[in-house]
C-alpha positions as protocol buffer text, in pm:
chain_id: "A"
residue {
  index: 1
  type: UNK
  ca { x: -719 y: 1813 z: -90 }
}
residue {
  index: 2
  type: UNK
  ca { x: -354 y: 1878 z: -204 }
}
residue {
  index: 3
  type: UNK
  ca { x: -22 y: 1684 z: -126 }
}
residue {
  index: 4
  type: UNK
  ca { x: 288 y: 1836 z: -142 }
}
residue {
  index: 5
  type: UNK
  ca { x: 686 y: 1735 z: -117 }
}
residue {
  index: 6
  type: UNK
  ca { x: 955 y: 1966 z: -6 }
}
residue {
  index: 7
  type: UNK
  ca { x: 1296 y: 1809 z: -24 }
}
residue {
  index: 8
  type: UNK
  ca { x: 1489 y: 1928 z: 306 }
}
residue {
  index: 9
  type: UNK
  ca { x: 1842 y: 2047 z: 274 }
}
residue {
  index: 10
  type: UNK
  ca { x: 2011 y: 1797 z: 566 }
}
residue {
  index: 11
  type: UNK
  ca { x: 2371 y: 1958 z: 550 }
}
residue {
  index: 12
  type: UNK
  ca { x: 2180 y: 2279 z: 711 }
}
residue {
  index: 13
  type: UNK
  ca { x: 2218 y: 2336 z: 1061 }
}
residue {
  index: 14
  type: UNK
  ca { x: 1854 y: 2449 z: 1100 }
}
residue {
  index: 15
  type: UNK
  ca { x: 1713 y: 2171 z: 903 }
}
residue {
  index: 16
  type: UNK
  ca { x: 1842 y: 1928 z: 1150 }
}
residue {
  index: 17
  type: UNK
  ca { x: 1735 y: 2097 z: 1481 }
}
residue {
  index: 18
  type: UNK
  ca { x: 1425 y: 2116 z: 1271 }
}
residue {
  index: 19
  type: UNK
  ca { x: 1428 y: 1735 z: 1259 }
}
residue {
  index: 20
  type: UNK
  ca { x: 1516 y: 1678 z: 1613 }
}
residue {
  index: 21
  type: UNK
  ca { x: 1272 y: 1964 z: 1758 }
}
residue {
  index: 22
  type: UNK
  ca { x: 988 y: 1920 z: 1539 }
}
residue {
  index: 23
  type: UNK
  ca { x: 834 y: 2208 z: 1622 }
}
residue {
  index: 24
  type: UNK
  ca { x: 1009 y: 2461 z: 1436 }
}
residue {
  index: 25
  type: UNK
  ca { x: 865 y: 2297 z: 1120 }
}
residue {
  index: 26
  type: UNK
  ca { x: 513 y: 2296 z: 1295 }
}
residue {
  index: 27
  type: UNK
  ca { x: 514 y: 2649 z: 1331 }
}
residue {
  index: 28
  type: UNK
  ca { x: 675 y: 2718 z: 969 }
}
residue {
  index: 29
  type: UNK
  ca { x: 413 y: 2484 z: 838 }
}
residue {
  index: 30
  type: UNK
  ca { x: 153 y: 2727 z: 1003 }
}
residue {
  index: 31
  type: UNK
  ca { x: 247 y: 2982 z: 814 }
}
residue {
  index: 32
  type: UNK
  ca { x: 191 y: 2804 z: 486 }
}
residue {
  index: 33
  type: UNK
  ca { x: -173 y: 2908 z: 469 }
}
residue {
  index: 34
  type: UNK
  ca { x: -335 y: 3234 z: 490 }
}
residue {
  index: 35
  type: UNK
  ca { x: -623 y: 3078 z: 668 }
}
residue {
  index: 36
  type: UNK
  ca { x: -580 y: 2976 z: 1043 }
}
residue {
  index: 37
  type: UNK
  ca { x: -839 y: 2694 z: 1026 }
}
residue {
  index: 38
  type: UNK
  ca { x: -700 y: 2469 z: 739 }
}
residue {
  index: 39
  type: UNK
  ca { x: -682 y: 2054 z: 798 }
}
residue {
  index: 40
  type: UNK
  ca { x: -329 y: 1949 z: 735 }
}
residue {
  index: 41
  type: UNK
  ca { x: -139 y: 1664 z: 837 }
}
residue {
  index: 42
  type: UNK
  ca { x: 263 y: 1620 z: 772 }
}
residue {
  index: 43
  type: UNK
  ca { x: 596 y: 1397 z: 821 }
}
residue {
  index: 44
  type: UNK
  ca { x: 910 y: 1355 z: 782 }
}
residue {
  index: 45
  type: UNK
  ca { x: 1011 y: 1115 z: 494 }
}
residue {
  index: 46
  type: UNK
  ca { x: 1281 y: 1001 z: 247 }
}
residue {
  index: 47
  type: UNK
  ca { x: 1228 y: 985 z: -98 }
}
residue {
  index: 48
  type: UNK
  ca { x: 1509 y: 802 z: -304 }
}
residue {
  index: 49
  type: UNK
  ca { x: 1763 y: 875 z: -15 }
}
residue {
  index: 50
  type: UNK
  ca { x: 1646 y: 1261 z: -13 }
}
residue {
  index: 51
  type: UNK
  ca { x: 1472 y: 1396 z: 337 }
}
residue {
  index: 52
  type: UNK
  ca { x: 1173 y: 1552 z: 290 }
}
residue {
  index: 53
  type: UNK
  ca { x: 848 y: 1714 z: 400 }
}
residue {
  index: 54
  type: UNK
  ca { x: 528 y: 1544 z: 275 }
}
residue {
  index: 55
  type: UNK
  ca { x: 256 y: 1782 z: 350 }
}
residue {
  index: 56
  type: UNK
  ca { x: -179 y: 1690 z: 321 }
}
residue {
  index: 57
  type: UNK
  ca { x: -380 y: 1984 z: 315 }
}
residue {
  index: 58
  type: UNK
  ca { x: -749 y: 2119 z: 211 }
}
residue {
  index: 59
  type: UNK
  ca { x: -577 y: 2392 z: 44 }
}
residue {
  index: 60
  type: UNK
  ca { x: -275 y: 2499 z: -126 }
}
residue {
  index: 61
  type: UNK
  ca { x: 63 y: 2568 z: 91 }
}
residue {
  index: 62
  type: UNK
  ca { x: 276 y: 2841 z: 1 }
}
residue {
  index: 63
  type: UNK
  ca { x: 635 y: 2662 z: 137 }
}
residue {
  index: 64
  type: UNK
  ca { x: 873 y: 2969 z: -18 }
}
residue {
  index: 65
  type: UNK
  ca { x: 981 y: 3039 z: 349 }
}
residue {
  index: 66
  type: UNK
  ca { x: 1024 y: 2690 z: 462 }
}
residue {
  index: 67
  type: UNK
  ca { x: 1230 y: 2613 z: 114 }
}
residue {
  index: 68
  type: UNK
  ca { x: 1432 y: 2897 z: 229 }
}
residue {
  index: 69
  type: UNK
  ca { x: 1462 y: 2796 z: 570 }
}
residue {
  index: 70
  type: UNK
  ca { x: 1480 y: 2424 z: 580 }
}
residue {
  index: 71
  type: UNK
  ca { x: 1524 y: 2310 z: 187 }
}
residue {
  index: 72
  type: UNK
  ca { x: 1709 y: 2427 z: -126 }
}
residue {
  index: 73
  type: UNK
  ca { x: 1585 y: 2786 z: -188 }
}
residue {
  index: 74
  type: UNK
  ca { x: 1768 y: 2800 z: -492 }
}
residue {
  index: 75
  type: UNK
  ca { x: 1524 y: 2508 z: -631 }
}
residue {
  index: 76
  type: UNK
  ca { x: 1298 y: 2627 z: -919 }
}
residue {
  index: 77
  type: UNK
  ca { x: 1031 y: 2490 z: -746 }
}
residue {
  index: 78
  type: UNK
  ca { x: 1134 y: 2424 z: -407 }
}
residue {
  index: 79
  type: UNK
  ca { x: 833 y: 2185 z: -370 }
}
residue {
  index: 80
  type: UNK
  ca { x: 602 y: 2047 z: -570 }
}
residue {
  index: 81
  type: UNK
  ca { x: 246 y: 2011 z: -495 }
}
residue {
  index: 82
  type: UNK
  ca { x: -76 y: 1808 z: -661 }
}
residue {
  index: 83
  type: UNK
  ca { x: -431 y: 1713 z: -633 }
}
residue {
  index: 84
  type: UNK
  ca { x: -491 y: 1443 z: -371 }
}
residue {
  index: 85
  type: UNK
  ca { x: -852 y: 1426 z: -498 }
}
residue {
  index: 86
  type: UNK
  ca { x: -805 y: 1169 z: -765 }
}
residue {
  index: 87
  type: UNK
  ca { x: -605 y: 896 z: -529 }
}
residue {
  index: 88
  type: UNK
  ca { x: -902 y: 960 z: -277 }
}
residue {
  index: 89
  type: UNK
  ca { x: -1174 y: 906 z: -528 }
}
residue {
  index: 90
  type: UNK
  ca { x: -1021 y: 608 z: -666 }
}
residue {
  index: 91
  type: UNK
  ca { x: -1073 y: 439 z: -332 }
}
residue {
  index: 92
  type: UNK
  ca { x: -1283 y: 146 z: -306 }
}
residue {
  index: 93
  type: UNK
  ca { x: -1370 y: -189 z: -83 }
}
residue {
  index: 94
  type: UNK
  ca { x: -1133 y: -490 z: -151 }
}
residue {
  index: 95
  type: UNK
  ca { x: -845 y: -261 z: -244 }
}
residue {
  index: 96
  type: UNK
  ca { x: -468 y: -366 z: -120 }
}
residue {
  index: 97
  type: UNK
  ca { x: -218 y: -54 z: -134 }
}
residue {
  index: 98
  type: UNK
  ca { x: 138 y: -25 z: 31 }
}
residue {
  index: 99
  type: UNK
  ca { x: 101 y: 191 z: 314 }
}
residue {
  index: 100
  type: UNK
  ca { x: 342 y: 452 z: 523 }
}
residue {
  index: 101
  type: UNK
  ca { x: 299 y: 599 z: 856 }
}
residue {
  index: 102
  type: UNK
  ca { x: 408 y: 775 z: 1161 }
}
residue {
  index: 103
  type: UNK
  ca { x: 234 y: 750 z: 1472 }
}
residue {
  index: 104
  type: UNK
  ca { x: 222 y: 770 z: 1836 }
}
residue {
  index: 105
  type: UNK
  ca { x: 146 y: 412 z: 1976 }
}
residue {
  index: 106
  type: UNK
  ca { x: 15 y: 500 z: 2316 }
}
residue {
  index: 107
  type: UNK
  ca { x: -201 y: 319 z: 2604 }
}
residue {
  index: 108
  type: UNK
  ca { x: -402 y: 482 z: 2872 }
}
residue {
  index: 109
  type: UNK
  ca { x: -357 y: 306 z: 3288 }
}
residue {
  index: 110
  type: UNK
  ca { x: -544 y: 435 z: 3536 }
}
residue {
  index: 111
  type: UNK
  ca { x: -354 y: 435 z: 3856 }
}
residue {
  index: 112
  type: UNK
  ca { x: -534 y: 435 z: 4201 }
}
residue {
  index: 113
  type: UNK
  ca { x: -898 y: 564 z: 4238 }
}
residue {
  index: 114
  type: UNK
  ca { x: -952 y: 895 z: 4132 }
}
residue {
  index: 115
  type: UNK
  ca { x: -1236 y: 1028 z: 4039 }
}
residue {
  index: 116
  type: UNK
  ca { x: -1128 y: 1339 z: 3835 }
}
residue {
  index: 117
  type: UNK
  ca { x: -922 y: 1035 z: 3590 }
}
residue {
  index: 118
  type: UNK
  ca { x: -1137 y: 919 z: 3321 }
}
residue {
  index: 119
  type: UNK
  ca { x: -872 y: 782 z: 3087 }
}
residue {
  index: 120
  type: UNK
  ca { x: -582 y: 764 z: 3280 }
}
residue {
  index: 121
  type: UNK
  ca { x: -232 y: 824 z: 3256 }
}
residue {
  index: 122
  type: UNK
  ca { x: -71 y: 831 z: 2862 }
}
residue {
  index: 123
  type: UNK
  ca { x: 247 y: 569 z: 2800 }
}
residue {
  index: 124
  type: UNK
  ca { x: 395 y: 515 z: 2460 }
}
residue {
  index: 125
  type: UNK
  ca { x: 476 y: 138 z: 2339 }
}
residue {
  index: 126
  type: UNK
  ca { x: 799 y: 119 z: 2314 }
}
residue {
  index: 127
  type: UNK
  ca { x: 853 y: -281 z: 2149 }
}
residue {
  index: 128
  type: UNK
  ca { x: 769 y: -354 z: 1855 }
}
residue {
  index: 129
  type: UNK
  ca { x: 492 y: -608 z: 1913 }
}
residue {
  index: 130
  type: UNK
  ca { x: 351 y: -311 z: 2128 }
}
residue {
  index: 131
  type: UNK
  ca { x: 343 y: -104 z: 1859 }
}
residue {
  index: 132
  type: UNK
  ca { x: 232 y: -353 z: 1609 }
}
residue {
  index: 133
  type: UNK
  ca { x: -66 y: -457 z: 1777 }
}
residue {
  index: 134
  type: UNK
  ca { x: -190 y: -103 z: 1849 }
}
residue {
  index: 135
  type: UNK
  ca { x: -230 y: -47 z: 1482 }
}
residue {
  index: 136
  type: UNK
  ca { x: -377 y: -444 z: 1455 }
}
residue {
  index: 137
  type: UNK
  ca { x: -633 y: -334 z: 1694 }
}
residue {
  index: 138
  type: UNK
  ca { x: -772 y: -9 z: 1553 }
}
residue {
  index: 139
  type: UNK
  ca { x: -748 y: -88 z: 1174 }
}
residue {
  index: 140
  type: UNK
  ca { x: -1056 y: -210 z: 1147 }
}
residue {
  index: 141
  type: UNK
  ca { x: -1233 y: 66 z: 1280 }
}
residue {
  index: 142
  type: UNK
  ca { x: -1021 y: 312 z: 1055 }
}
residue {
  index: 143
  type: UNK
  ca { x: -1118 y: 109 z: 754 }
}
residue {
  index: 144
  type: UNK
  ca { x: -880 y: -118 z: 654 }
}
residue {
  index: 145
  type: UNK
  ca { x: -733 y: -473 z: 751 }
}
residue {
  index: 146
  type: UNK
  ca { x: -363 y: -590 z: 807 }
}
residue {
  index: 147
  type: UNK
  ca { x: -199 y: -924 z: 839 }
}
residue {
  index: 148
  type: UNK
  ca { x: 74 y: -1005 z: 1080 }
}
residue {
  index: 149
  type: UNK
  ca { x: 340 y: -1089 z: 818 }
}
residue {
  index: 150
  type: UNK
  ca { x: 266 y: -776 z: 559 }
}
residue {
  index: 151
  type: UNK
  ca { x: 368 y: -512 z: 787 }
}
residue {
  index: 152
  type: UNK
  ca { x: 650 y: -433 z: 1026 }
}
residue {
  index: 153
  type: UNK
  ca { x: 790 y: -136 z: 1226 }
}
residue {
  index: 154
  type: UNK
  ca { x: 1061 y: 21 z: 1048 }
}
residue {
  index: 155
  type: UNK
  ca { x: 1196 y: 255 z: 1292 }
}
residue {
  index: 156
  type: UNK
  ca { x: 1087 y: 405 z: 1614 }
}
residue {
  index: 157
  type: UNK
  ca { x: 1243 y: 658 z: 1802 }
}
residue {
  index: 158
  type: UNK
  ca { x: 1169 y: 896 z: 2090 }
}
residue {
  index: 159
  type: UNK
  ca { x: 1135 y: 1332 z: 2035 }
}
residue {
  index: 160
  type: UNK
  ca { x: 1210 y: 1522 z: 2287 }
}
residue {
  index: 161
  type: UNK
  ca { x: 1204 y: 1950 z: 2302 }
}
residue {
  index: 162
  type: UNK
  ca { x: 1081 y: 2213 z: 2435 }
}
residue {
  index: 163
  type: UNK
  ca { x: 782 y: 2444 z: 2302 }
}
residue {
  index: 164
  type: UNK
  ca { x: 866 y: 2829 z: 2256 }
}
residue {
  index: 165
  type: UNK
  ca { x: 645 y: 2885 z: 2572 }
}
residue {
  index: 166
  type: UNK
  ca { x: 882 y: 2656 z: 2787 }
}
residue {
  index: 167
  type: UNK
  ca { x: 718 y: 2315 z: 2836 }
}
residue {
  index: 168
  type: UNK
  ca { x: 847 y: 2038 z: 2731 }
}
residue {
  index: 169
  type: UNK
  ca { x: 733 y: 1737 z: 2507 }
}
residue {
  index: 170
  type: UNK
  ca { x: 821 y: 1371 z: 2483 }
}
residue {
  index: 171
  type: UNK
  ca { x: 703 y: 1105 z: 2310 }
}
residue {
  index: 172
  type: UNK
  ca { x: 748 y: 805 z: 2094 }
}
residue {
  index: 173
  type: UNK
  ca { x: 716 y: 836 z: 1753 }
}
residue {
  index: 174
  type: UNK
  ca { x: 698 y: 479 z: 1532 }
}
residue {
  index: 175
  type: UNK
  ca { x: 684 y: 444 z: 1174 }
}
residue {
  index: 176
  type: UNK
  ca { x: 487 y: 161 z: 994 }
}
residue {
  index: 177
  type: UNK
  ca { x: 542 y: -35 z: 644 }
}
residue {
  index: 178
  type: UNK
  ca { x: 338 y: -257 z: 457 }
}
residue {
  index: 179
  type: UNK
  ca { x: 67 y: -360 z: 294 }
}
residue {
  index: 180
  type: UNK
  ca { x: -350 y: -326 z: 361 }
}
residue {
  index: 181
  type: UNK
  ca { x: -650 y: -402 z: 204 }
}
residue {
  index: 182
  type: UNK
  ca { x: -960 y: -120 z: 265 }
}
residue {
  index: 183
  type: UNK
  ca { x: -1302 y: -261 z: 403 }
}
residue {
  index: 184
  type: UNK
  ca { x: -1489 y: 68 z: 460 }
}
residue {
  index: 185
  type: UNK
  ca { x: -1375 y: 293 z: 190 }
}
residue {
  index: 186
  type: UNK
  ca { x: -1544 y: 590 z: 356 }
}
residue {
  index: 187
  type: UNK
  ca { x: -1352 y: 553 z: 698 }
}
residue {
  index: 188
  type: UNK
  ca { x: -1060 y: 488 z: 531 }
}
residue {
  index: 189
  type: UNK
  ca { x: -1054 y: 822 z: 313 }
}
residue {
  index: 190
  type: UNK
  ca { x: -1144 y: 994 z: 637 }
}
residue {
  index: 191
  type: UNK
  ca { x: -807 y: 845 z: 800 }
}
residue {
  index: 192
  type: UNK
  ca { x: -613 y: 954 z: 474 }
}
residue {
  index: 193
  type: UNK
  ca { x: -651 y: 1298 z: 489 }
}
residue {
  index: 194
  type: UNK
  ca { x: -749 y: 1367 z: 914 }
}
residue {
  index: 195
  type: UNK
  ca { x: -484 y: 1095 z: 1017 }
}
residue {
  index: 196
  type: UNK
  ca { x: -472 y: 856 z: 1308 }
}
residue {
  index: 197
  type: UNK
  ca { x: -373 y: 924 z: 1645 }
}
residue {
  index: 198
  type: UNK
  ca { x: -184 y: 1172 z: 1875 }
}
residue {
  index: 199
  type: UNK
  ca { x: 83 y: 1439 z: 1859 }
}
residue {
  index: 200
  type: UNK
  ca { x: -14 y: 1552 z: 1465 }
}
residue {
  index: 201
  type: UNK
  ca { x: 132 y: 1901 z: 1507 }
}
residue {
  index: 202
  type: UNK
  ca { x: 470 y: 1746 z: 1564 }
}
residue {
  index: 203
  type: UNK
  ca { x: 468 y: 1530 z: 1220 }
}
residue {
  index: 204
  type: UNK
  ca { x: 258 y: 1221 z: 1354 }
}
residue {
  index: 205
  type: UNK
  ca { x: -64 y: 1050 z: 1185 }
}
residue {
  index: 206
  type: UNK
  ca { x: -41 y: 1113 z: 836 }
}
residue {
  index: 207
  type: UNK
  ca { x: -90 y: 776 z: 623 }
}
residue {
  index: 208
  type: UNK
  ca { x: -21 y: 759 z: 268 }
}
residue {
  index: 209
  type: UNK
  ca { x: -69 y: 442 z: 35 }
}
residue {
  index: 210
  type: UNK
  ca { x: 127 y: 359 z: -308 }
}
residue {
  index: 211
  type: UNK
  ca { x: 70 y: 60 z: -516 }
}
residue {
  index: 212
  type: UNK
  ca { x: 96 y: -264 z: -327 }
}
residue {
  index: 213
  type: UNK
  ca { x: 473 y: -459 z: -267 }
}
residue {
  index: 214
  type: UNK
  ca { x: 481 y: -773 z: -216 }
}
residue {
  index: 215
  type: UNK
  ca { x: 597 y: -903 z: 122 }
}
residue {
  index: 216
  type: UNK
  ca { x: 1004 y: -1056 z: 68 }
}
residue {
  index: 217
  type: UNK
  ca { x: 1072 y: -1416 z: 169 }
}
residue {
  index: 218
  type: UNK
  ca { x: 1470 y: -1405 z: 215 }
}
């Protein structure tokens, strides 16, 4: 597994339609690999008040077009990519990291009997406390544990576009900060490089961990 960092050229107009219609990047991001079949997740991040990609994949990315596209093709690299195996082999029970990520809080309702409706209709959470206990509630099954008071939403916002073919997306899009501590070591590798949740084309699920921050008492 690889991760990679392209820093995104904001002052371009395509870069930001890029960022409001994220999928112009998902289809750029496509072309990255010869392969069709190749596990990646990717966001949008900032990285000492730069925008950038941050891109997990099973194999190497070739981002030349997207640096020319989206970043600064001038760059000598435009990106810079590394070995994700080490971090993941590192990984054991009892650790606590700093975590990042973007996800899709969403809750199924099934309205009225109908028997073709096995989960129901999709809404986002939209309040924080919505969004903070959908991540409470599956952690443990993803292989990790969080407290309350070590991690908040930092910024949620709704995407909506419309796909080259014509139909149009929407949804919620919520980013989480903090701190965890792993309890299955295998699950949570798993959620580290296949991600958690919905809408991953569009720059949703991917999780990535740093060395733990303690939380601030102003």
């Amino acid at each position: 597994m690889y991760m990679t960092r392209l820093f995104l050229d904001v002052e371009r107009r395509q870069t930001m339609q890029a960022l409001a219609e994220p999928n112009h990047l998902h289809g750029a991001i496509e072309r990255a690999f010869s392969e069709t079949r190749v596990r990646r997740l990717w966001r949008i991040d900032w990285f000492r008040d730069q925008c950038c990609l941050l891109l997990v994949s099973e194999k190497q990315p070739d981002l030349q077009h997207l640096a020319d596209q989206f970043g600064f093709p001038h760059a000598n690299p435009g990106w810079e990519t590394r070995d994700y195996s080490p971090l993941l082999n590192r990984l054991q029970n009892g650790q606590s990291w700093h975590f990042r990520l973007r996800a899709n809080p969403i809750h199924s309702k099934i309205e009225g009997e109908t028997k073709n409706t096995k989960r129901g209709r999709i809404y986002a959470h939209v309040t924080r406390a919505q969004q903070k206990q959908w991540l409470m509630e599956r952690a443990e099954s993803l292989g990790f544990l969080l407290e309350d008071n070590t991690y908040d939403v930092v910024n949620s916002s709704w995407l909506r576009f419309r796909k080259s073919g014509g139909s149009f997306v929407s949804f919620c899009a919520a980013t989480f900060e903090g701190n965890l501590t792993v309890v299955d070591q295998d699950k949570f590798r798993d959620v580290l490089v296949s991600g958690i949740g919905r809408e991953k084309a569009y720059g949703c699920g991917l999780l990535t961990i740093a060395q733990r921050r303690e939380p601030r008492h102003d």
